[in-house]
C-alpha positions as CSV (number, residue, x, y, z in Angstrom):
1,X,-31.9,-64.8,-138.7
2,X,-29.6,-62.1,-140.0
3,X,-26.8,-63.2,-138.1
4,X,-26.9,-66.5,-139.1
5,X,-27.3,-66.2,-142.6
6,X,-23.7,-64.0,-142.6
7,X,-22.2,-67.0,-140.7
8,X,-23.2,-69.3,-143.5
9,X,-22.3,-66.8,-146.7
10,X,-18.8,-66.4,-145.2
11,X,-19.1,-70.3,-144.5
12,X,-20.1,-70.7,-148.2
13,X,-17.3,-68.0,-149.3
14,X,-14.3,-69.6,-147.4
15,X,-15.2,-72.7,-149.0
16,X,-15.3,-71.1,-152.8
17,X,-11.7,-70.3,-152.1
18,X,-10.6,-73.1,-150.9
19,X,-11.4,-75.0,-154.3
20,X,-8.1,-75.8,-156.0
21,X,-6.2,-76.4,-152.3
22,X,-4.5,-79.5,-151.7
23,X,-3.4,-81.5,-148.5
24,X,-3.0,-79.2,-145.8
25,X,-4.2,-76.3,-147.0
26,X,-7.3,-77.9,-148.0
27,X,-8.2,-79.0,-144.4
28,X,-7.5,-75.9,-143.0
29,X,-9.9,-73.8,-145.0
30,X,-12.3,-76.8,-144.5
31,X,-12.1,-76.5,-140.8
32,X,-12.8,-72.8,-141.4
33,X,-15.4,-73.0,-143.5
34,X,-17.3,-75.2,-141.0
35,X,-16.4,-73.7,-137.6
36,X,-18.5,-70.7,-139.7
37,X,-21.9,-73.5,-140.1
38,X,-21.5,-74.6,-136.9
39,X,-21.6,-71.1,-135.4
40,X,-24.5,-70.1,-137.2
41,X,-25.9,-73.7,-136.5
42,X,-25.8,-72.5,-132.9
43,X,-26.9,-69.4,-133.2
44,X,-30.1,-70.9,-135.2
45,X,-30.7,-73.3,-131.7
46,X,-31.7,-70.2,-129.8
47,X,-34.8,-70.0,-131.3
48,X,-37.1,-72.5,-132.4
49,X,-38.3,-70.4,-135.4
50,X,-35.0,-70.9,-136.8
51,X,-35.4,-74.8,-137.0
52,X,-35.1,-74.5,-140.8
53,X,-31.9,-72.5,-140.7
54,X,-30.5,-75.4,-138.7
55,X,-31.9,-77.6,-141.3
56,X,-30.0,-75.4,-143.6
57,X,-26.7,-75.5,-142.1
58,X,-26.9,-79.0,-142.1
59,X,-27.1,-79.2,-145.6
60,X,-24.2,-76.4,-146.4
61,X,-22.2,-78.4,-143.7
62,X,-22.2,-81.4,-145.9
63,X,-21.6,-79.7,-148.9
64,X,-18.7,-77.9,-147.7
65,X,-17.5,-80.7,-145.3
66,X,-17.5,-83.6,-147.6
67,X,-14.3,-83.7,-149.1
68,X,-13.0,-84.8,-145.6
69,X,-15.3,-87.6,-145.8
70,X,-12.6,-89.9,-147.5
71,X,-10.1,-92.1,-146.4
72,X,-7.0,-90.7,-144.5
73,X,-9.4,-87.8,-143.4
74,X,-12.1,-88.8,-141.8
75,X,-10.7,-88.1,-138.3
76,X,-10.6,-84.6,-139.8
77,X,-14.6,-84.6,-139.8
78,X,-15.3,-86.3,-136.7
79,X,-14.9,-83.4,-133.7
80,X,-17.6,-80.8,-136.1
81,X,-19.5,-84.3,-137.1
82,X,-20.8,-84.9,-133.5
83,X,-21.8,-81.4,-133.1
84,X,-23.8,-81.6,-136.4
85,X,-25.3,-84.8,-135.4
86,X,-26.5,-83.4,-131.9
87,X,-27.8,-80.4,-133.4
88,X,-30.3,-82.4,-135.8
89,X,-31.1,-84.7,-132.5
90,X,-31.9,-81.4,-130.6
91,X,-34.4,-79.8,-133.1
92,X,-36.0,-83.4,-133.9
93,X,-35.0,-83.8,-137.4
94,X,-38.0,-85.2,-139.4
95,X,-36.5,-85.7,-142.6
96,X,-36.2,-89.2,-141.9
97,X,-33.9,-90.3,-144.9
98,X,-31.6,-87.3,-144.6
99,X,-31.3,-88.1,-140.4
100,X,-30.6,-92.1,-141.5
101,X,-27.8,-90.7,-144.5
102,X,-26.0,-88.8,-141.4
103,X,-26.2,-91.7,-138.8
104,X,-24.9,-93.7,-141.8
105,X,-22.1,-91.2,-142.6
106,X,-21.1,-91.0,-139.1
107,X,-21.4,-94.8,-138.8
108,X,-18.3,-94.6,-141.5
109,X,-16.6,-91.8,-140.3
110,X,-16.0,-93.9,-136.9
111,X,-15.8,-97.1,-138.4
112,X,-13.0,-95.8,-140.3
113,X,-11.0,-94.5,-137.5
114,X,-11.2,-97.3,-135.3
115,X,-14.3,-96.2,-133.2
116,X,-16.1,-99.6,-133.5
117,X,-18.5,-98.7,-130.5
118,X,-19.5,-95.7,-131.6
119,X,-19.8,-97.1,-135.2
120,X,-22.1,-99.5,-134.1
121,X,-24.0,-97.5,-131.7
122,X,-24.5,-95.3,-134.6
123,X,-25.9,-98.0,-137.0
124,X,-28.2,-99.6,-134.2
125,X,-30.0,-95.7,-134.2
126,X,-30.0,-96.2,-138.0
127,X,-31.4,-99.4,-138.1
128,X,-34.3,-98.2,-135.7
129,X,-34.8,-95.1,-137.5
130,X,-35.3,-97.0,-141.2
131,X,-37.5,-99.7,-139.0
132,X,-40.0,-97.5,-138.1
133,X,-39.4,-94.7,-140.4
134,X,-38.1,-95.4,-143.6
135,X,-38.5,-99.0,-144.3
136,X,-37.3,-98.4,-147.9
137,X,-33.6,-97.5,-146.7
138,X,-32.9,-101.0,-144.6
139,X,-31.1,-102.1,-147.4
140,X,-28.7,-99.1,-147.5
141,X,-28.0,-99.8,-143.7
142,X,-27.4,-103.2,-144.2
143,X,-25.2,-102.5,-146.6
144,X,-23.2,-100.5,-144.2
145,X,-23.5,-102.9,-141.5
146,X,-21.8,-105.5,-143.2
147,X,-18.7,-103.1,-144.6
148,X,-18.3,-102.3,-141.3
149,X,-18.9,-105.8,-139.7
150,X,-15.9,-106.5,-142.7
151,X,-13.4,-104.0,-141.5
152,X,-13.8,-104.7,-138.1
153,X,-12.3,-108.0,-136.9
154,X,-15.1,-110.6,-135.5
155,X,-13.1,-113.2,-133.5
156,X,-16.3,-115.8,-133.7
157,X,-16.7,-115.7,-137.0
158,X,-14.1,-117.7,-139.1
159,X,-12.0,-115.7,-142.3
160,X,-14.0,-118.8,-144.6
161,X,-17.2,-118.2,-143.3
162,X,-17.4,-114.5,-143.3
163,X,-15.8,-114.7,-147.1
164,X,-18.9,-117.2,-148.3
165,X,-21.7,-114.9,-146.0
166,X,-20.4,-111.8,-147.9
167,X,-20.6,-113.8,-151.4
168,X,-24.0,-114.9,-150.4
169,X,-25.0,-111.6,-149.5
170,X,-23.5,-110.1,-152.5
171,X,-24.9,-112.5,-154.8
172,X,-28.6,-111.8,-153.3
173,X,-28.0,-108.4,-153.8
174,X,-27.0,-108.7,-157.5
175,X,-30.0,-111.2,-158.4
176,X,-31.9,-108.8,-156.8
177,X,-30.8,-105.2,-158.2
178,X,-30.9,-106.9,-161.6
179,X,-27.8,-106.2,-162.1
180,X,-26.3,-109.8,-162.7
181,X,-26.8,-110.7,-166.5
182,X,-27.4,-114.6,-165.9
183,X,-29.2,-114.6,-162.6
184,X,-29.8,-117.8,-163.1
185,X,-26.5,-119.2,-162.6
186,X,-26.1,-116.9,-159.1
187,X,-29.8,-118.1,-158.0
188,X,-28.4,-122.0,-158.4
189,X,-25.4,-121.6,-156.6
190,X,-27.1,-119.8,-153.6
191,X,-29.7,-122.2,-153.2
């Protein structure tokens, strides 16, 4: 318990330094700060008393971690993000909307290096999970389904049709959100 508490202050510590470093630098202290979480994510897998510390590091891994979770980075996140990922698997995670926000944000992370299988493997566990789980969140992984069904080229599905799919599915969304001001207009065109 001890020990993996230390792991996570210095974790914590690393990354309070690192605020104010740029490019390089900043990675590097990132990468320290969260070889510290995962250690002391490890360390809390011993024992299954410790599940909430794992919980825990989950939480300061994302908090120190995040600022790789932008473009030109992302392939910075990945190796510590499957660890993470397995980790929460292992101890059977039951925070459902947190485990669906970290298939999501893998789902991106692979997505946005080129990883289309995994991407998609990642958002057909999150589209499970919300199904039986969280039915509130299908929106949010649709959402990412279709950013990611956007970025990645679909040979069978022609530049004019996906462009009037994704106007459709944006217009839904606004008339539905409430954020359109003449919904109206939106609702006549779609229909």
């Amino acid at each position: 318990d001890l020990r993996v508490r230390t792991h996570y202050a210095a974790a914590q510590l690393v990354h309070h330094h690192s605020q104010g470093c740029k490019g390089e630098d900043l990675i590097v202290r990132t990468h320290e700060s969260i070889a510290k979480i995962l250690l002391g994510i490890t360390l809390a897998q011993e024992s299954p008393k410790h599940a909430y510390l794992v919980a825990q590091g989950l939480h300061l891994y994302w908090n120190c971690g995040r600022i790789l979770y932008r473009s030109g980075v992302y392939q910075e996140l990945l190796p510590s993000l499957g660890q993470v990922l397995r980790a929460m698997e292992a101890m059977d995670y039951k925070v459902y909307p947190e485990r669906l926000l970290w298939y999501l944000r893998a789902a991106v992370c692979w997505t946005m290096v080129g990883k289309a299988q995994d991407a998609n493997a990642m958002l057909t566990k999150a589209s499970e999970l919300a199904a039986k789980f969280v039915p509130d969140m299908k929106s949010s992984v649709f959402r990412v389904q279709v950013a990611v069904s956007k970025l990645q080229a679909n040979p069978k599905l022609k530049a004019d049709a996906n462009t009037a799919v994704l106007r459709g599915i944006l217009g839904v969304q606004t008339v539905a959100s409430g954020m359109a001001k003449d919904s109206t207009a939106i609702e006549a065109e779609l229909s």
